[in-house]
C-alpha positions as CSV (number, residue, x, y, z in Angstrom):
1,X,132.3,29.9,190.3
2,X,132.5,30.8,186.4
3,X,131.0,34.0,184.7
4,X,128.0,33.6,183.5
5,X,129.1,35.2,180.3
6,X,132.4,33.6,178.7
7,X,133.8,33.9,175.4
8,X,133.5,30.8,173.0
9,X,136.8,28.5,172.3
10,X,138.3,29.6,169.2
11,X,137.5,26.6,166.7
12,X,139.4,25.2,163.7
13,X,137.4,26.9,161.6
14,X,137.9,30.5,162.7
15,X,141.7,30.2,162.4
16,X,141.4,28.8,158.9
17,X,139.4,31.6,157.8
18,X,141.9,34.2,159.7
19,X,145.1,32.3,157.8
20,X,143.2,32.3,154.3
21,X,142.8,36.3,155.3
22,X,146.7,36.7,155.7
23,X,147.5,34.7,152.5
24,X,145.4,37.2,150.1
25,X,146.4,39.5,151.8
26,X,150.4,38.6,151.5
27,X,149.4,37.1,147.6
28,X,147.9,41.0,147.1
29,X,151.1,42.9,148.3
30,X,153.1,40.5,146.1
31,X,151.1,41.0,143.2
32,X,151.6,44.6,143.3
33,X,155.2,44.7,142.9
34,X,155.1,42.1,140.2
35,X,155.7,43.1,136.5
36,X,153.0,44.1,134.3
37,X,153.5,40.7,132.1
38,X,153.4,39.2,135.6
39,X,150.5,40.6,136.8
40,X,148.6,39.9,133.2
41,X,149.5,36.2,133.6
42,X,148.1,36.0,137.4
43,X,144.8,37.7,135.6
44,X,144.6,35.8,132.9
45,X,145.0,32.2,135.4
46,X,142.4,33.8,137.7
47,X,139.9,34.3,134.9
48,X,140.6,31.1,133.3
49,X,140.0,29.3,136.7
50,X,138.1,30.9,139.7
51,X,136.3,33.6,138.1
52,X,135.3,31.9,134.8
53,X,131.7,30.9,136.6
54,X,131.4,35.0,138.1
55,X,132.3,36.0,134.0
56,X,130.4,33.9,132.3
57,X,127.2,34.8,134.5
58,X,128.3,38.2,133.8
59,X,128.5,38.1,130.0
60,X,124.4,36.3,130.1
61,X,123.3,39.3,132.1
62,X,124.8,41.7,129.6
63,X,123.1,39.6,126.7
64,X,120.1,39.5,128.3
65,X,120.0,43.0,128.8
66,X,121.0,43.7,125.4
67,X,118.1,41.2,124.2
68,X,115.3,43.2,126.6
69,X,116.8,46.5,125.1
70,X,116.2,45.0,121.4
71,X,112.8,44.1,122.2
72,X,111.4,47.0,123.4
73,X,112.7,48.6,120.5
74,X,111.5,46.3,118.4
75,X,108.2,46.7,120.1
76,X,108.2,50.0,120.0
77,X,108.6,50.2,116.1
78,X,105.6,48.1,115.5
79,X,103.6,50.1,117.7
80,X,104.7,53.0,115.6
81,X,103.9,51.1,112.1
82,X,100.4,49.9,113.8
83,X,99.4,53.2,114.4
84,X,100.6,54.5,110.6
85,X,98.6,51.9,109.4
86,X,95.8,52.9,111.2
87,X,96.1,56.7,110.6
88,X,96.0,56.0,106.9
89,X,93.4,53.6,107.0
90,X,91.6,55.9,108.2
91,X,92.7,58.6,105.7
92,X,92.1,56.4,102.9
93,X,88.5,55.9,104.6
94,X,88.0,59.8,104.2
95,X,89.6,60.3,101.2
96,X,87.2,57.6,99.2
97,X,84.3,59.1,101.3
98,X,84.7,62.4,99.5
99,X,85.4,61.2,96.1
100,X,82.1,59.4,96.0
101,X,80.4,62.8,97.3
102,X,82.2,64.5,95.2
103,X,81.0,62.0,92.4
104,X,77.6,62.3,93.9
105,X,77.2,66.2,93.9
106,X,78.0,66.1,90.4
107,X,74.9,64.4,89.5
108,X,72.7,66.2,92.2
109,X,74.5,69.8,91.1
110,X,73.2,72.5,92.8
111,X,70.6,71.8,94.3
112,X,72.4,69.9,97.1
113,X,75.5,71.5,99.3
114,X,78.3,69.4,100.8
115,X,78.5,69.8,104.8
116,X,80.2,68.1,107.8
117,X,78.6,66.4,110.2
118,X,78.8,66.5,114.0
119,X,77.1,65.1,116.9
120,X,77.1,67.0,120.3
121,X,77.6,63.3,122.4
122,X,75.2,64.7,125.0
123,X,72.6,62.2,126.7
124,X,69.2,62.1,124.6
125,X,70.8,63.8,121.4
126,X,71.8,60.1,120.2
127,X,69.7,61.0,116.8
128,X,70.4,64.1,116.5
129,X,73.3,65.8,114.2
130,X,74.6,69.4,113.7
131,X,75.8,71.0,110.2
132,X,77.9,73.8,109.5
133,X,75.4,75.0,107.1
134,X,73.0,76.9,107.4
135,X,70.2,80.0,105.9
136,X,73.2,81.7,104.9
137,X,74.3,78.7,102.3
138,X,70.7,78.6,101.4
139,X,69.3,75.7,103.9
140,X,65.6,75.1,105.0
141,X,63.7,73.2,107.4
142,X,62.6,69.8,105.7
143,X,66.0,69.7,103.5
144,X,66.7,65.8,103.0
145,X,70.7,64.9,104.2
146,X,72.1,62.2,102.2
147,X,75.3,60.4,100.8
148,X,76.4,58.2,98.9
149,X,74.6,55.1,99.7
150,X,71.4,57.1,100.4
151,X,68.5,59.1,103.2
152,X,70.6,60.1,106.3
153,X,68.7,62.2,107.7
154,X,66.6,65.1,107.6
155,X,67.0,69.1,108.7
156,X,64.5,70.0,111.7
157,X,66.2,73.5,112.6
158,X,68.1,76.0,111.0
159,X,70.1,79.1,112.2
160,X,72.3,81.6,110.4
161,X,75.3,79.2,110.0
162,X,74.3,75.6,111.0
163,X,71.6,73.3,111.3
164,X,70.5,71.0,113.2
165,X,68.6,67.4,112.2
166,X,67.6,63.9,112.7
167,X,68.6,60.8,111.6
168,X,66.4,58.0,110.7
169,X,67.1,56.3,114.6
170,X,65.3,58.9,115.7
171,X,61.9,57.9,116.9
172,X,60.1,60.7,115.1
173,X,61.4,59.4,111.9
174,X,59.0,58.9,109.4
175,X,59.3,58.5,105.2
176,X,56.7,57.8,102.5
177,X,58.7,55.0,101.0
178,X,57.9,52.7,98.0
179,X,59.8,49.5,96.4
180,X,62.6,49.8,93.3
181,X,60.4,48.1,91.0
182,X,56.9,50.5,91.8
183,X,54.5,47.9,92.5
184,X,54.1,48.6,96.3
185,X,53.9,51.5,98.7
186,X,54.2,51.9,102.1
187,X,55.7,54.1,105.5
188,X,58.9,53.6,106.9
189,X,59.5,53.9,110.7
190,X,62.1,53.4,113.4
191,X,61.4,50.8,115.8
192,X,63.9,51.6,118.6
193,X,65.9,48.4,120.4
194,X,67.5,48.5,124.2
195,X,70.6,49.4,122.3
196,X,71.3,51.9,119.3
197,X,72.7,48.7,117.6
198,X,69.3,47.6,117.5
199,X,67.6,50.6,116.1
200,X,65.8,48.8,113.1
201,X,63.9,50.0,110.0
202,X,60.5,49.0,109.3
203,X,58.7,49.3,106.0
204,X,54.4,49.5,107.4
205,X,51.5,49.6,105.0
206,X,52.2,47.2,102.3
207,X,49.4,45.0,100.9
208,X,49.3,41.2,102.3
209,X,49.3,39.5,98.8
210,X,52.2,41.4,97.6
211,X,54.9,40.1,96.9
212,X,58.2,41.6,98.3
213,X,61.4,39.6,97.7
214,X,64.3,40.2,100.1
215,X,67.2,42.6,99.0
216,X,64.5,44.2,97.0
217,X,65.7,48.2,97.2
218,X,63.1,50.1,99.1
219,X,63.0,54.2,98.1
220,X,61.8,57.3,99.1
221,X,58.3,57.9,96.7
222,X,58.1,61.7,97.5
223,X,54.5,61.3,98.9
224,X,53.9,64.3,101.6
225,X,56.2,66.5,100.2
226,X,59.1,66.0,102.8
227,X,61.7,63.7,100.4
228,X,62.1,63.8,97.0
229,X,61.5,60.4,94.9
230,X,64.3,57.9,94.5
231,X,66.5,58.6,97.5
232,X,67.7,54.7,98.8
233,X,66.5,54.5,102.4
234,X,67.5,50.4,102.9
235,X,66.8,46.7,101.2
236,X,63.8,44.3,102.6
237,X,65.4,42.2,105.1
238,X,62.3,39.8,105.8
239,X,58.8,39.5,107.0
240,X,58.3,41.7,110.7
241,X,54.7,41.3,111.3
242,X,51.3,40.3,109.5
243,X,48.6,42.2,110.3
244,X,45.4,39.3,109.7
245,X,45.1,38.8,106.0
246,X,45.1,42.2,104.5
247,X,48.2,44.0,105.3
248,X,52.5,43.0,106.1
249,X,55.5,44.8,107.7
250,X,59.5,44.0,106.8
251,X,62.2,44.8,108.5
252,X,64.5,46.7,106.0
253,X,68.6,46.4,105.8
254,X,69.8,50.5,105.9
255,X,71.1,51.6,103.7
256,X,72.9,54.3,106.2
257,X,74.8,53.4,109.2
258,X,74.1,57.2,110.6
259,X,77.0,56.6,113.4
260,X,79.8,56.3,110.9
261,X,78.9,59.5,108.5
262,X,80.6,62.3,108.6
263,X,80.2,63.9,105.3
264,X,76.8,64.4,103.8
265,X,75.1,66.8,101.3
266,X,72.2,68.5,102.3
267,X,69.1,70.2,99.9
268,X,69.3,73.6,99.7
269,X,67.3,76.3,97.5
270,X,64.2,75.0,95.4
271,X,63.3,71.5,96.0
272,X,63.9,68.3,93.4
273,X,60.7,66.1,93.3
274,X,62.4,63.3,91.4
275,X,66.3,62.0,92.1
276,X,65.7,58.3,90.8
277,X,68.8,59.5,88.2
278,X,70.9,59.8,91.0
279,X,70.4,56.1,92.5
280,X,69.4,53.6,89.8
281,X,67.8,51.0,91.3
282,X,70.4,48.5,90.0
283,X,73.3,50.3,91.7
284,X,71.5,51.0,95.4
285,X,73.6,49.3,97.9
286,X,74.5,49.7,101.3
287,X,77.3,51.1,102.7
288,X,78.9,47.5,103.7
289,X,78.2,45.9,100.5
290,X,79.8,49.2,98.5
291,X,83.1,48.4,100.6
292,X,83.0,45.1,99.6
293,X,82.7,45.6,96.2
294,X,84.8,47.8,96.2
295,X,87.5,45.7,97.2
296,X,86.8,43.2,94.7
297,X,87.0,45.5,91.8
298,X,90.6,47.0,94.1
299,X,91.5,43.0,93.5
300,X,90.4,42.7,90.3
301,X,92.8,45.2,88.8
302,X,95.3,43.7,91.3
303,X,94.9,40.4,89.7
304,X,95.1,41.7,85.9
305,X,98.2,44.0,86.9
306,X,99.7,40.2,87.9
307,X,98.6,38.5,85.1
308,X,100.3,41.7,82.5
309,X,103.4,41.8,84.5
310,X,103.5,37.9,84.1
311,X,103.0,37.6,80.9
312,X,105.7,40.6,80.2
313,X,107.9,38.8,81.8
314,X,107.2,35.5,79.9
315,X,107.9,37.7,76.9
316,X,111.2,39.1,78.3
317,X,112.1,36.0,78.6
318,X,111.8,34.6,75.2
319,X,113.2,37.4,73.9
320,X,116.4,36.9,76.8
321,X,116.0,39.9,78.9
322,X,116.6,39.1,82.5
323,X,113.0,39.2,83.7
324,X,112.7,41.3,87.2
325,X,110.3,39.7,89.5
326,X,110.4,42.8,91.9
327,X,107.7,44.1,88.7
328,X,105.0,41.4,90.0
329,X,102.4,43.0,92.3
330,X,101.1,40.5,94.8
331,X,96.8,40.6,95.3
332,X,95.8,41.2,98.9
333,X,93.4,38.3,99.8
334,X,92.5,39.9,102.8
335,X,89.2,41.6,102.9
336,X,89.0,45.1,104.4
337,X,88.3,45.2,107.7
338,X,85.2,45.1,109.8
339,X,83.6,43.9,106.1
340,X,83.0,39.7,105.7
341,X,83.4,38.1,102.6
């Protein structure tokens, strides 16, 4: 009786695989007493032959590798130059944001301070801002907070060296308010949305039969004592509500996003009644349309340098000076950012 257990015949292809073993085994040992020129002609026929498929997929990982390394480098600078574009966007932001204070306190003089202005980011303080001013730099309870474009805000508390306030989100906003032009009066409120980007502006109180075209600038009138006259709170946006036949609302365009100040000037010592010097009519904008503006006077002058340095070189030419068109300043069509044309 055979085992149960026998080792397999030994096949064909077993012993080829065992005599292939010998011969580069033998093919090795000879190799190593070749020559050097002998041995760099075997290397040169192996690579040339057999292990020109193994190099060549060798030599595309080593590019690709060299490719992924380039990219990411690559990547890497533009996330560097993305964010020093963004830093001095930003910078630039601030730096025109002072210059028109700046510009601003010089009409308003002394009677206005420049401040910063923080918010605490607690829940329920959405409206609410702090100053670092306070009785010591001469500030009081009821002091308006403005900028460049116009009302911010107004001081509710003061303490040695700050101050705290409310912007016109808040619901306990209120403002004696009248149009550019004088011929009608009314009260502006907040009326509050299910988001702060729907806080809205409302001018109540105006007459039914009046007449109140949109963009029309609508100002502080400095009735009740709380704001002087002539501080820009926002532009008439259209009709909000008809009350029967003897009295209308409008929604009002701000003048003031409060979310994106940071700077401001705030009323300190005796009280101006009349700032309509400060904000002509004719020059109240809001902060949006300022930007804009702003960029196409910025173009403008871009356009005017192109059209001197053009014609400087048309003269260098007729006079045969080699004209250098590095001199040509190209205008940036794009508009600034966040801003539509």
């Amino acid at each position: 009786m055979p085992p149960p257990y026998a080792p397999e015949p030994e096949g064909t292809g077993g012993r080829r695989q065992k005599a292939m073993a010998v011969v580069f085994v033998l093919l090795s040992l000879v190799a190593m007493y070749l020559p050097d020129s002998g041995q760099q002609q075997i290397a040169g026929l192996l690579r040339a032959t057999a292990l020109r498929p193994f190099i060549a997929v060798q030599d595309r990982l080593v590019s690709s590798r060299l490719r992924a390394q380039e990219v990411s480098t690559v990547q890497a600078q533009m996330d560097s130059l993305a964010g020093l574009m963004a830093t001095q966007a930003s910078l630039a932001d601030e730096n025109r944001t002072l210059r028109n204070l700046l510009d601003l306190s010089s009409r308003l003089g002394p009677s206005f301070r420049g401040a910063s202005l923080l918010r605490s980011g607690t829940p329920g303080s959405e409206s609410m801002f702090i100053l670092d001013v306070g009785q010591a730099d001469g500030v009081q309870e009821g002091a308006p907070v403005v900028d460049r474009h116009g009302l911010v805000g107004v001081v509710r508390e003061v303490r040695q060296q700050s101050a705290m306030g409310i912007d016109w989100t808040h619901p306990d906003f209120r403002a004696s308010a009248m149009l550019a032009d004088g011929t009608a009066f009314g009260l502006v409120e907040t009326q509050r949305g299910a988001f702060r980007e729907e806080d809205v502006l409302v001018l109540n109180g105006t007459a039914f039969y009046e007449a109140v075209p949109e963009g029309m600038p609508v100002l502080t009138s400095g009735m009740g004592g709380v704001f002087p006259r002539g501080i820009p709170i926002g532009s008439v946006a259209g009709v909000a509500d008809a009350e029967g036949r003897w009295r209308k609302s409008y929604w009002l365009r701000p003048m003031v996003h409060p979310a994106s100040v940071t700077h401001v000037l705030v009323g300190v010592g005796e009280r101006i009644q009349d700032l309509s010097h400060v904000w002509p009519p004719d020059s109240a904008m809001t902060r949006d349309q300022a930007i804009l503006w702003e960029y196409h006077m910025a173009d403008s002058l871009r356009a005017l340098t192109d059209s001197v340095a053009a014609m400087r070189a048309h003269l260098d030419e007729l006079m045969g000076i080699p004209a250098d068109s590095s001199a040509v300043a190209k205008a940036d069509p794009t508009p600034p950012p966040g801003v539509m044309p």
